[in-house]
C-alpha positions in Angstrom: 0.0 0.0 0.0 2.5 2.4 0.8 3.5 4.4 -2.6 6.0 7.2 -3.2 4.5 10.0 -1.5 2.7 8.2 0.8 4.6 7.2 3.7 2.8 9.1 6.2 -0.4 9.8 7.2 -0.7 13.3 8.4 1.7 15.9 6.7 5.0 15.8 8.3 5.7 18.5 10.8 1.6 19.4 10.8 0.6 19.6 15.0 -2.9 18.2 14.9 -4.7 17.3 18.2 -3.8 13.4 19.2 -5.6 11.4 20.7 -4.1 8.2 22.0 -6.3 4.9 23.6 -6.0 0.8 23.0 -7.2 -0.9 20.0 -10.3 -2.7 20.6 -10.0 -4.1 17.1 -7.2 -4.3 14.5 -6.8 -0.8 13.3 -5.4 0.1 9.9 -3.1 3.5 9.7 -5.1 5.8 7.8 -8.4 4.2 8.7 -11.6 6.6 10.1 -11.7 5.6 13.8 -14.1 6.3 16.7 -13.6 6.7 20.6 -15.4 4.6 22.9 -15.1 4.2 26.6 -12.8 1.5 25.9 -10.6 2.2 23.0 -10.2 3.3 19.3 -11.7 1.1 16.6 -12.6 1.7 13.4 -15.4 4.1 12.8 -19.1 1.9 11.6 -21.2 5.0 11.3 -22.8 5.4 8.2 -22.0 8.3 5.5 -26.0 9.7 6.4 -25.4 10.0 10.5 -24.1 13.5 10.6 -21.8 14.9 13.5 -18.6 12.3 12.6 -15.5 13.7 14.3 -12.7 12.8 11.4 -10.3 11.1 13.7 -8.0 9.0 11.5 -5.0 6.7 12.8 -1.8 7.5 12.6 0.8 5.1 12.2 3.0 4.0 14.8 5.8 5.9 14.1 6.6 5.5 17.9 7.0 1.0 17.6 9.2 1.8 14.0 6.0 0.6 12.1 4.9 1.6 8.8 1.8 2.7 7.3 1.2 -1.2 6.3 1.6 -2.1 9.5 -2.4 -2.1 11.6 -2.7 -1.4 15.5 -3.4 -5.1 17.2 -6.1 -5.6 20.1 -4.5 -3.5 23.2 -2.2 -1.5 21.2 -1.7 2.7 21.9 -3.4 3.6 18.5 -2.6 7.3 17.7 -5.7 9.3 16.3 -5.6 12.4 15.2 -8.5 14.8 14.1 -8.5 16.1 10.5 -8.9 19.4 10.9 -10.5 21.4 8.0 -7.4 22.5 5.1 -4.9 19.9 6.5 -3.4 17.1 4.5 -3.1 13.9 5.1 -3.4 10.2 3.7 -6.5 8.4 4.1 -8.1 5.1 3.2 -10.5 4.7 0.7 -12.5 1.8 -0.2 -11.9 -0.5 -3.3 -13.9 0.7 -6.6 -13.6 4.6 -6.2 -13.1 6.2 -9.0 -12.3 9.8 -8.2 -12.2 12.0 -11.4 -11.4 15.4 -10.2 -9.5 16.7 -7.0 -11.8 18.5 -4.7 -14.0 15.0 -4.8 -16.0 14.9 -1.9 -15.7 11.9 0.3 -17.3 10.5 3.4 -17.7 7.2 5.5 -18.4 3.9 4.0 -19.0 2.7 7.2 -16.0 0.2 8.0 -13.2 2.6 8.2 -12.6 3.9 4.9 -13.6 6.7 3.1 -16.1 6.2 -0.5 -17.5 9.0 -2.8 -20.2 11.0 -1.0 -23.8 11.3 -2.3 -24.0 15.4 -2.3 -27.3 15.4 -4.3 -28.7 18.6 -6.1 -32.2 17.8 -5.8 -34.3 18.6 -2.4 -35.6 15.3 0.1 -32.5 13.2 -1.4 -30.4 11.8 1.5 -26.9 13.5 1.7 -23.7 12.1 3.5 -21.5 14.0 5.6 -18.7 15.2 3.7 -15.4 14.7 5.9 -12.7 15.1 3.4 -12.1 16.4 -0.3 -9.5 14.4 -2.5 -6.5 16.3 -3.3 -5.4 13.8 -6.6 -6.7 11.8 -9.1 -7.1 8.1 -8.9 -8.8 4.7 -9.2 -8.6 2.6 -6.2 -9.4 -0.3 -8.5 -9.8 -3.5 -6.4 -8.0 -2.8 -2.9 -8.4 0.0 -0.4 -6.1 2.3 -1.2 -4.2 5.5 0.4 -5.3 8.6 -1.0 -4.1 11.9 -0.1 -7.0 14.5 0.9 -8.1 17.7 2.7 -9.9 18.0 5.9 -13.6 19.4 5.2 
């Protein structure tokens, strides 16, 4: 997964708000995430629930892992909050086709990011937009690390 480019999550020297707390599942750096009263897992909530925080994993730069590298059960998983203009890398889901940067994206519901349903017409559900692709690209088959902009 990881490409030239995208070694990191978060942008290098960028001081975003951490959050640090155990895995209660395997967590993929660069995954959406949600704090409970007992951990950090990957975020479930659908793209229609408004009110998401965008808390993504880091990686754990701090155990010499690698952004290929997921959180176990009882790990320190690093989160931090995607904060509206920052950079970062992000997973999206298999069989996104993003054709233009500024692509709006929101949850798919396991921990990556997919396309978000922004409809024009009135009494159409909407998602909650959490991020905005900054490249072009077709995750083709596999999740995939895509570089984006906090919403």
């Amino acid at each position: 997964m990881a490409t030239a480019g995208k070694r990191t999550i978060f942008q290098d020297g960028c001081t975003l708000p951490a959050i640090e707390a155990p895995a209660t599942a395997a967590v993929r750096p660069g995954a959406l995430v949600a704090q409970s009263a007992t951990g950090i897992a990957e975020s479930a909530q659908a793209a229609t629930q408004f009110g998401a925080q965008p808390l993504f994993a880091d990686y754990n730069m701090l155990a010499a892992k690698t952004v290929d590298d997921s959180y176990a059960i009882g790990e320190n998983v690093i989160a931090r909050q995607l904060e509206s203009g920052k950079i970062a890398c992000v997973l999206v889901a298999a069989g996104q086709d993003i054709t233009a940067k500024g692509t709006p994206l929101s949850s798919n519901g396991d921990g990556t990011l997919k396309i978000a349903v922004t409809p024009a017409t009135v009494g159409t559900t909407s998602e909650q937009v959490l991020c905005y692709a900054e490249e072009i690209i077709n995750t083709g088959a596999a999740v995939a690390l895509v570089r984006v902009r906090g919403a």
